[in-house]
N, CA, C and O atoms as a DFTB+ gen file, in Angstrom:
268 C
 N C O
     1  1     -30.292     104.259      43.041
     2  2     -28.849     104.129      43.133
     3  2     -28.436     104.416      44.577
     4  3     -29.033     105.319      45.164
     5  1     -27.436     103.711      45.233
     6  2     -27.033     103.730      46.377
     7  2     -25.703     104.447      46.516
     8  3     -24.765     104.133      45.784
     9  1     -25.557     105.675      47.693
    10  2     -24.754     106.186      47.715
    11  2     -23.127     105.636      48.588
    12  3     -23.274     105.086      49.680
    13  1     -21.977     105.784      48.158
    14  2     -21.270     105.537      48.895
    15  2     -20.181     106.701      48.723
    16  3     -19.806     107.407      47.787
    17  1     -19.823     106.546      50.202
    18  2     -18.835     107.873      50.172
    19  2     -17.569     107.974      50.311
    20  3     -17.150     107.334      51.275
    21  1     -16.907     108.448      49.808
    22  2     -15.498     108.744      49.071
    23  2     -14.894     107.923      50.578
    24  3     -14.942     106.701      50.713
    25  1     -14.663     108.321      51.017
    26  2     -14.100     108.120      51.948
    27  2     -13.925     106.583      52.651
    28  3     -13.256     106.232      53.623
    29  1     -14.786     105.842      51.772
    30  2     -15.005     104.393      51.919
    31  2     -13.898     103.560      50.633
    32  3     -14.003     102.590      49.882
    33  1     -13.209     104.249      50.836
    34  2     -11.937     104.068      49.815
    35  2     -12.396     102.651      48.602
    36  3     -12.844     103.022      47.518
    37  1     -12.315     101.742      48.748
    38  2     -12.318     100.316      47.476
    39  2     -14.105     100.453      47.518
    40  3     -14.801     100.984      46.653
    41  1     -14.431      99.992      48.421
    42  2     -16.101     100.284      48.006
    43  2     -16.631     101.346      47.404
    44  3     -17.718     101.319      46.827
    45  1     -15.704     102.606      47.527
    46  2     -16.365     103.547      46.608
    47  2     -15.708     103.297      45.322
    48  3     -16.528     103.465      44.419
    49  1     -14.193     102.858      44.743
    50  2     -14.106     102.736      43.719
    51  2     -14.649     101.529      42.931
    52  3     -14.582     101.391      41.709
    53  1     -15.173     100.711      43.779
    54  2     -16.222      99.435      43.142
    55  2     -17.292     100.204      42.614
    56  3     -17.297     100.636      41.462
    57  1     -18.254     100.390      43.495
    58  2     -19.144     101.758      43.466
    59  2     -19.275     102.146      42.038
    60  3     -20.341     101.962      41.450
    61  1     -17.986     102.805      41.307
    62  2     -17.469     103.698      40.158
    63  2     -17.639     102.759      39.120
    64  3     -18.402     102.777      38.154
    65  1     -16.529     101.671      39.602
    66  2     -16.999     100.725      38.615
    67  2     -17.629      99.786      37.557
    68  3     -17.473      99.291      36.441
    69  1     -18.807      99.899      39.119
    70  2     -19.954      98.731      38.650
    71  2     -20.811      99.926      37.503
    72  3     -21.297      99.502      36.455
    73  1     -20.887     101.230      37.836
    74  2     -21.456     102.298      37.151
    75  2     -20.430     102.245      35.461
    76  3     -20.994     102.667      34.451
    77  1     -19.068     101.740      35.368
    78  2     -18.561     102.414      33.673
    79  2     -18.720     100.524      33.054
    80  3     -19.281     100.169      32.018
    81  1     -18.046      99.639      34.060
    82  2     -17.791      97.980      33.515
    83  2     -19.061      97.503      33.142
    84  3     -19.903      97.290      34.014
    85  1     -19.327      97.289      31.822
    86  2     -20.319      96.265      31.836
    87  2     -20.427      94.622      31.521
    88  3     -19.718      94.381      30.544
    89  1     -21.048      93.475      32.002
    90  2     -20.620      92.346      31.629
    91  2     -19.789      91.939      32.314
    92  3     -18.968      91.222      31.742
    93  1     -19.572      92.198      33.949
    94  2     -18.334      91.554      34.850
    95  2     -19.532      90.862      35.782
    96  3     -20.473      91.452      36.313
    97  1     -19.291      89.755      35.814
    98  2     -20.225      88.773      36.974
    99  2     -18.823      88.446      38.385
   100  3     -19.153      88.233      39.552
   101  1     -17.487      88.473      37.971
   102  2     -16.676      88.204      39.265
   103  2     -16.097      89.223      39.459
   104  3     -15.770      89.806      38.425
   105  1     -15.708      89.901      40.784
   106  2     -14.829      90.746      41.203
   107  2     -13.570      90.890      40.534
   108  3     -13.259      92.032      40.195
   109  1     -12.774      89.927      40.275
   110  2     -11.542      89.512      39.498
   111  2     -12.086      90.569      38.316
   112  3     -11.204      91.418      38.184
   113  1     -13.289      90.863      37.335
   114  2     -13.300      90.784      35.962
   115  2     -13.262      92.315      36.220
   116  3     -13.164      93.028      35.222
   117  1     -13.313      92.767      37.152
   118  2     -13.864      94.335      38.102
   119  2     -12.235      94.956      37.914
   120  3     -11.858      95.884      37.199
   121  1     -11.471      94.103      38.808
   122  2      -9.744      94.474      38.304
   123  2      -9.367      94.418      37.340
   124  3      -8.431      95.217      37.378
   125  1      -9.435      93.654      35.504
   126  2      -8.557      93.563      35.041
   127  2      -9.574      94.010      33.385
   128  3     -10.643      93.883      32.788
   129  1      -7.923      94.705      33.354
   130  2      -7.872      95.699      32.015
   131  2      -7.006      95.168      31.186
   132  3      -5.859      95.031      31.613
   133  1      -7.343      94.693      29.677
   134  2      -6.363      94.421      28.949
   135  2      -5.765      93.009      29.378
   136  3      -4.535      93.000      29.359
   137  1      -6.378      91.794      29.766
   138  2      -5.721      90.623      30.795
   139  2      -4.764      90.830      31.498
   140  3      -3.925      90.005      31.858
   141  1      -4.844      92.479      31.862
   142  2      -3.594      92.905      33.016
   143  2      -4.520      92.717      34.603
   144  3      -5.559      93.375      34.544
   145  1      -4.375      92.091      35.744
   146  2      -5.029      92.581      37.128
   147  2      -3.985      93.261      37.878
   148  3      -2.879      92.878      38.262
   149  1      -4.745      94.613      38.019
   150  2      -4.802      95.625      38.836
   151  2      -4.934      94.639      40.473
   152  3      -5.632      93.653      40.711
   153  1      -3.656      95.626      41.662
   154  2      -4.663      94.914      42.484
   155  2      -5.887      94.987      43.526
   156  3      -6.560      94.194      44.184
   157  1      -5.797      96.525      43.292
   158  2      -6.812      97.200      43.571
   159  2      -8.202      97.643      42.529
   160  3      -8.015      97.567      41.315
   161  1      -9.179      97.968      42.894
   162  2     -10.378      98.766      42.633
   163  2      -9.765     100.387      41.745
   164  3      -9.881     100.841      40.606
   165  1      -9.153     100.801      42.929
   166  2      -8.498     101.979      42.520
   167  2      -7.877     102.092      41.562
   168  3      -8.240     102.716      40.565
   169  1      -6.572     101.359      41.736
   170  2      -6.144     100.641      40.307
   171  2      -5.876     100.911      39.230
   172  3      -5.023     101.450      38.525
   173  1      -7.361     100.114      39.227
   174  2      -8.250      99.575      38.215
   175  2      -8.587     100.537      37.683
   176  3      -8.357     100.526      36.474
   177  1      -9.451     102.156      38.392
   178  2     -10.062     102.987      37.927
   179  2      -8.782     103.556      37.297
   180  3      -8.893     103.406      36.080
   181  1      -7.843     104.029      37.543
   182  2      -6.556     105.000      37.617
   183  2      -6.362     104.325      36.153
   184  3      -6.307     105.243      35.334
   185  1      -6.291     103.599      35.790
   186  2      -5.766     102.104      34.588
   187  2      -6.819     102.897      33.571
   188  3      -6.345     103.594      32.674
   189  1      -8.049     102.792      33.710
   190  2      -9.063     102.855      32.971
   191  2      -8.778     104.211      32.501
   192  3      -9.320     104.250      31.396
   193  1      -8.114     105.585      32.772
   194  2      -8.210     107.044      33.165
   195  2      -9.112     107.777      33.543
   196  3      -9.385     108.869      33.045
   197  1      -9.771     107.149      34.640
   198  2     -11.116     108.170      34.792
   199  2     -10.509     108.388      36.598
   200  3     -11.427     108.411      37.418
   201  1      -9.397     108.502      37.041
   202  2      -8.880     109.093      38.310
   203  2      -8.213     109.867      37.771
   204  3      -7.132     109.548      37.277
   205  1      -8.736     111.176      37.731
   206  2      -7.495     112.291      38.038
   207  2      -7.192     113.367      39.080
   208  3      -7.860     113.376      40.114
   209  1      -6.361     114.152      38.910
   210  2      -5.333     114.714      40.010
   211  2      -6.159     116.187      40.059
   212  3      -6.698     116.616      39.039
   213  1      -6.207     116.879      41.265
   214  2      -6.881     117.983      41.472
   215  2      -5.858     119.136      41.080
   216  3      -5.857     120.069      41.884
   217  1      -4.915     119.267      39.916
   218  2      -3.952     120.067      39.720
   219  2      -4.749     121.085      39.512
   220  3      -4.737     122.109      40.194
   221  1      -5.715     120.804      38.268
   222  2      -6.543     122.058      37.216
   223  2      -7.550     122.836      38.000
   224  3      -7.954     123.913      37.561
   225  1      -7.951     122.382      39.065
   226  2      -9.142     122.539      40.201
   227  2      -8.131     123.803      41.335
   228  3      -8.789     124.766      41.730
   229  1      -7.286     123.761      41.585
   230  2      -6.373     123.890      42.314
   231  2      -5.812     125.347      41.623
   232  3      -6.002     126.474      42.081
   233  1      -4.956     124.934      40.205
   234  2      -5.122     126.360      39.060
   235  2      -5.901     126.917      39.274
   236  3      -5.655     127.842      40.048
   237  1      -7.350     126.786      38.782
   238  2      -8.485     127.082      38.767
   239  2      -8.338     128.551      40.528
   240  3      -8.577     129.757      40.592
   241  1      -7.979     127.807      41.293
   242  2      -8.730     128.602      42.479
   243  2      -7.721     129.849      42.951
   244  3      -7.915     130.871      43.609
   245  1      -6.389     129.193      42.209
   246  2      -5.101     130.371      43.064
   247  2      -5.317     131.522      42.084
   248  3      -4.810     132.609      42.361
   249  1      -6.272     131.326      40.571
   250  2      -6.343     132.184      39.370
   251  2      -7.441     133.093      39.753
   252  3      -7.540     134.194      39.212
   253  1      -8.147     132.752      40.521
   254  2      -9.418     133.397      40.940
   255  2      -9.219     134.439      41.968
   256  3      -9.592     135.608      42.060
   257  1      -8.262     133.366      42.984
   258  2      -7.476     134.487      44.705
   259  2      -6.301     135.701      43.835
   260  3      -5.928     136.741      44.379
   261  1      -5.987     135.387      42.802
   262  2      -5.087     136.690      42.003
   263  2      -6.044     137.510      41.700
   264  3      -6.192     138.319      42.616
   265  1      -6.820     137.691      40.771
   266  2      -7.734     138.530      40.287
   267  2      -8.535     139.319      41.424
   268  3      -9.410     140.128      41.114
């Protein structure tokens, strides 16, 4: 498996992709959820719910700096 790094913004969420979509031979099939197209990669992932927000991570650390 080939690494790509976050920071390579759409290639890494292709990246994500090609790892959950199975059965997409065109990029197009990569964007669209539900015959909705996304028009991004990102999107796409955010659509799917597997992007989430560093709120709980974040909880997580100000709960730790209290104690």
């Amino acid at each position: 498996m080939y690494f790509v790094h976050p920071a390579a913004d759409e290639r890494f969420f292709l990246h994500l992709l090609l790892i959950v979509v199975t059965c997409a031979t065109f990029f197009e099939h990569f964007r669209t959820v539900g015959n909705i197209k996304d028009p991004t990669f990102q999107a796409t992932y955010r659509t799917l719910g597997l992007l989430h927000d560093d709120v709980e991570w974040d909880t997580c650390m100000w709960e730790a700096c209290i104690d």
